[in-house]
C-alpha positions as CSV (number, residue, x, y, z in Angstrom):
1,X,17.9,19.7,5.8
2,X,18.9,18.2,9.2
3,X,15.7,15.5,9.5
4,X,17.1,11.9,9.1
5,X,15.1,9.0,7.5
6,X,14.5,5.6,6.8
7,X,11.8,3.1,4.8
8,X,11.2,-0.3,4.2
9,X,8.7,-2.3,2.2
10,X,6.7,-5.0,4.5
11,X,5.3,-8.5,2.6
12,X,2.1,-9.7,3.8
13,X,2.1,-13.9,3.2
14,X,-0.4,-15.8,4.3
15,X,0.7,-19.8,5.3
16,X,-0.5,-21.2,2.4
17,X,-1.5,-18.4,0.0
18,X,1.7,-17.0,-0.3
19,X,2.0,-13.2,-1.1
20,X,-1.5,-11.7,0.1
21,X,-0.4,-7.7,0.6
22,X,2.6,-5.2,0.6
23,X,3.3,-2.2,2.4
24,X,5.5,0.6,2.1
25,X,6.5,3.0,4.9
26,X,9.2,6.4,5.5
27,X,9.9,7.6,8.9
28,X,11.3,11.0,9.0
29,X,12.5,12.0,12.7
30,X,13.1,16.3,12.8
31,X,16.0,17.3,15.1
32,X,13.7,18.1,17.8
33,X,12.5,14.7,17.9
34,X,9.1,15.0,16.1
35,X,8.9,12.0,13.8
36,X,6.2,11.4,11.4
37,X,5.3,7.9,9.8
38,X,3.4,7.6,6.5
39,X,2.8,4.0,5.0
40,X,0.8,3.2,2.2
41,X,-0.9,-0.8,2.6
42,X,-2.1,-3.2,-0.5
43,X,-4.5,-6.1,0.8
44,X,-5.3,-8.2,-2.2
45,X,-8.0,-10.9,-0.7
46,X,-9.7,-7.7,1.2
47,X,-9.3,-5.6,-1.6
48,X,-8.2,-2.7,0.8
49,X,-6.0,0.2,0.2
50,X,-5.1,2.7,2.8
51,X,-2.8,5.5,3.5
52,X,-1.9,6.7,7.2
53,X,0.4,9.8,7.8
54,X,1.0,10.3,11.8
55,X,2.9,12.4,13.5
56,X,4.7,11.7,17.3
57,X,6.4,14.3,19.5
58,X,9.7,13.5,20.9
59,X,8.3,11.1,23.6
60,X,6.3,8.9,21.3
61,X,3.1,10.6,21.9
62,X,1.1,10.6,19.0
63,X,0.0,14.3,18.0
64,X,-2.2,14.2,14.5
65,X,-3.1,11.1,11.9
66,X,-4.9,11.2,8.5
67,X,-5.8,7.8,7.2
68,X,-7.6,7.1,3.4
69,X,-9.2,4.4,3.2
70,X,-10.5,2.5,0.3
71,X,-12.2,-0.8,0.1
72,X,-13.3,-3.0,-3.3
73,X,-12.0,-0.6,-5.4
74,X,-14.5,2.2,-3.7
75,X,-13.6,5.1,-1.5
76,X,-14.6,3.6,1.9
77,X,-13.8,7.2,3.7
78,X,-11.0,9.6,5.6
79,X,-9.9,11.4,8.3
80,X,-7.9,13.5,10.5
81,X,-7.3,12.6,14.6
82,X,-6.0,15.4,16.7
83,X,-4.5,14.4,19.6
84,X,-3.6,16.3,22.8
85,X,-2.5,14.9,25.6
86,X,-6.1,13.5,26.9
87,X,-8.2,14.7,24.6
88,X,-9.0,12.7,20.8
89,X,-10.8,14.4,18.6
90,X,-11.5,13.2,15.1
91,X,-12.9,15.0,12.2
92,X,-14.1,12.4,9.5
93,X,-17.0,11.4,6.3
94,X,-17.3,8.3,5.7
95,X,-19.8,5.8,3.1
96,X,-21.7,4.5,6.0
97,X,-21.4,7.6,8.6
98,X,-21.5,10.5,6.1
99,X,-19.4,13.6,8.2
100,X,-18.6,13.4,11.5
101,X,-17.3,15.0,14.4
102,X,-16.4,12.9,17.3
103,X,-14.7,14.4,20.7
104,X,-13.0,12.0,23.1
105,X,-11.9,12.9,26.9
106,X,-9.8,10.1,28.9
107,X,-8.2,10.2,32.2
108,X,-5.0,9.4,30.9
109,X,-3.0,10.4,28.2
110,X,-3.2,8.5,24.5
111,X,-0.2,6.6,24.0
112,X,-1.0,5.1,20.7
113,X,-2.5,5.6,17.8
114,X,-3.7,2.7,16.1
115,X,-4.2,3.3,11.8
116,X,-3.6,-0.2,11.0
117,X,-0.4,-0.1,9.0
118,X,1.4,-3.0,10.2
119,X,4.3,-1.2,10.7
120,X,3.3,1.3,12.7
121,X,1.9,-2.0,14.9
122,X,5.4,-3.1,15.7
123,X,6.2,0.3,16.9
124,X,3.2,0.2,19.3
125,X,5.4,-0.4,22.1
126,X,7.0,2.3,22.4
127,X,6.3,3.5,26.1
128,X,6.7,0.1,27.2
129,X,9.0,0.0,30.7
130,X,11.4,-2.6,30.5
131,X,12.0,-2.5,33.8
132,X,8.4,-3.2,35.0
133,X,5.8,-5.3,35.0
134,X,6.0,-8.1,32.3
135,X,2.5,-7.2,30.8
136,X,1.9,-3.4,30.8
137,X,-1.6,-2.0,29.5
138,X,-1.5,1.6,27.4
139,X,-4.4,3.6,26.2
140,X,-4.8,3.6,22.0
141,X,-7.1,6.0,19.8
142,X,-7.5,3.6,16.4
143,X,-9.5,3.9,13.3
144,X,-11.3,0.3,13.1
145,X,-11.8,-2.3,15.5
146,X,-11.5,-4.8,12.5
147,X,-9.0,-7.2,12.3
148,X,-7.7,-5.3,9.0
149,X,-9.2,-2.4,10.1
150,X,-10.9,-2.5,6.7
151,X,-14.0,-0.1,8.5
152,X,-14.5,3.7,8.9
153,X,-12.2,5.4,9.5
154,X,-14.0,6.9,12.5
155,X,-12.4,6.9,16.2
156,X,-12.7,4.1,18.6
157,X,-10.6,4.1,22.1
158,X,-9.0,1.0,23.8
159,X,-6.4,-0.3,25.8
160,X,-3.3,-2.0,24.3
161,X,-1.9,-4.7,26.5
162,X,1.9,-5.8,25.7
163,X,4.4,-8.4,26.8
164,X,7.8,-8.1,26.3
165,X,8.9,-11.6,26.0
166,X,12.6,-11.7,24.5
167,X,15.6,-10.4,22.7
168,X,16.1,-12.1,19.7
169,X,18.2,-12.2,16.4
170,X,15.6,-12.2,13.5
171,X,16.8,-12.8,9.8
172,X,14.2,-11.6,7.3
173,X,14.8,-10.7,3.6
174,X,16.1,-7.3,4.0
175,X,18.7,-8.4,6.7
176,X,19.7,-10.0,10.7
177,X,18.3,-7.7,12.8
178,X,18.9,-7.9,16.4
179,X,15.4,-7.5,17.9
180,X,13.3,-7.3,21.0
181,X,9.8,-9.8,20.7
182,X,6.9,-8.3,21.9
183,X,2.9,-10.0,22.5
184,X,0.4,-8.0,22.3
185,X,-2.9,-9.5,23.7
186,X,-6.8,-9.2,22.8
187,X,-9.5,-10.5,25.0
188,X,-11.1,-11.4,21.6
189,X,-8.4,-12.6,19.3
190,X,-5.4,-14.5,19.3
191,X,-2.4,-12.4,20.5
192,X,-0.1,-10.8,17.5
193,X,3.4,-11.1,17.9
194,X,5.7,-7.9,17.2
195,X,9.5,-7.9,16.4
196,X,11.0,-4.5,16.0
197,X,14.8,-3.1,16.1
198,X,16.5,-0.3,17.9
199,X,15.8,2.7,19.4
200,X,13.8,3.8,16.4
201,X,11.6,0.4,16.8
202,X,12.0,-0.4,13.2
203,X,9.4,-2.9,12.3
204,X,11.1,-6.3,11.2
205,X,8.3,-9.1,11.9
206,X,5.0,-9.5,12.4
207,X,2.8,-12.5,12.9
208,X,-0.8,-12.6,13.5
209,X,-1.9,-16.8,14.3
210,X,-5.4,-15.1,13.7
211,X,-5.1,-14.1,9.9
212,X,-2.6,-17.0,9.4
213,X,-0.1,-14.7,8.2
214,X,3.5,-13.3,8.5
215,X,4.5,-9.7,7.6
216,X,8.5,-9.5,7.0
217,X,10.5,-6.5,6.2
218,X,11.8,-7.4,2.8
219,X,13.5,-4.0,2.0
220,X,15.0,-0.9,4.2
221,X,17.4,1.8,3.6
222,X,18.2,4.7,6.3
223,X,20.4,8.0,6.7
């Protein structure tokens, strides 16, 4: 088999809690480019498990996602996003929703898709330009609009806006990682900042000021 991969386990520590989560995530990346990213994510104080398997073309573009999600102990719900080029379309049941079909058309190409693994958030910025503007703005298809996206899942649309701000050597527990820092902002939240690695935007950091928490890479292998 010609695919290549690599994994990693993420910690979730909050300031003064300590450990509060873990997550656990394989890329595989196909010889023509396709690369598909499963993670599985514990949240102990939310009591929230989920499991996200999406799937990119060779660009970046996100082409399907199916996301489990389960909350208390209960299943909260699934899904499956389909994704071409402009068009979102999401088929999913859910406890509060029951089954349902929703269709979204946009005048510009989805970019992102947004299942709330953390790791797949450091990838986010994957189409960013580093040769233009220092803020740039790209359209995202996610599953929640909760800060743990601990709702749904069911299809919500917004625009991701991202800033790189620096190249920077990052020491975690699974290594030094030379990195490039990323910000993306929220008109409603504090902004998260992203640290990912290489071409393949391996996710290395996370911290979110708003959940008072840090999310390292504590373990990673690769082909």
């Amino acid at each position: 088999m010609r695919h290549r991969t690599f994994r990693g386990r993420l910690s979730y520590r909050h300031d003064t809690k300590g450990e509060t989560g873990r997550e656990w995530f394989t890329v595989t990346v196909q010889p023509d480019g396709t690369r598909t990213h499963r993670a599985h994510c514990e949240m102990d104080d939310d009591a929230v498990l989920r499991d996200v398997v999406t799937t990119m073309d060779a660009n970046r573009f996100p082409i399907d996602s199916y996301v489990r999600l389960s909350v208390g102990g209960a299943d909260e719900g699934s899904a499956w996003f389909l994704i071409d080029g402009h068009t979102a379309t999401c088929e999913s049941w859910t406890k509060g929703a029951g089954r349902l079909r929703q269709t979204m058309t946009f005048d510009e190409p989805v970019h992102i898709f947004g299942g709330h693994p953390v790791s797949g958030d450091a990838m986010k910025p994957a189409h960013f330009n580093l040769d233009g503007p220092a803020k740039q703005s790209f359209l995202m298809v996610s599953t929640s609009t909760l800060p743990n996206g601990a709702s749904g899942p069911i299809m919500a649309a917004r625009h991701g806006v991202f800033e790189f701000i620096d190249d920077e050597k990052i020491t975690v527990a699974a290594g030094t990682f030379p990195c490039r820092r990323f910000r993306w902002h929220f008109e409603e939240f504090p902004p998260i900042e992203l640290w990912n690695s290489g071409p393949d935007l391996i996710p290395v950091k996370v911290r979110w000021d708003l959940l008072e928490s840090d999310y390292d890479l504590v373990e990673f292998t690769s082909d």
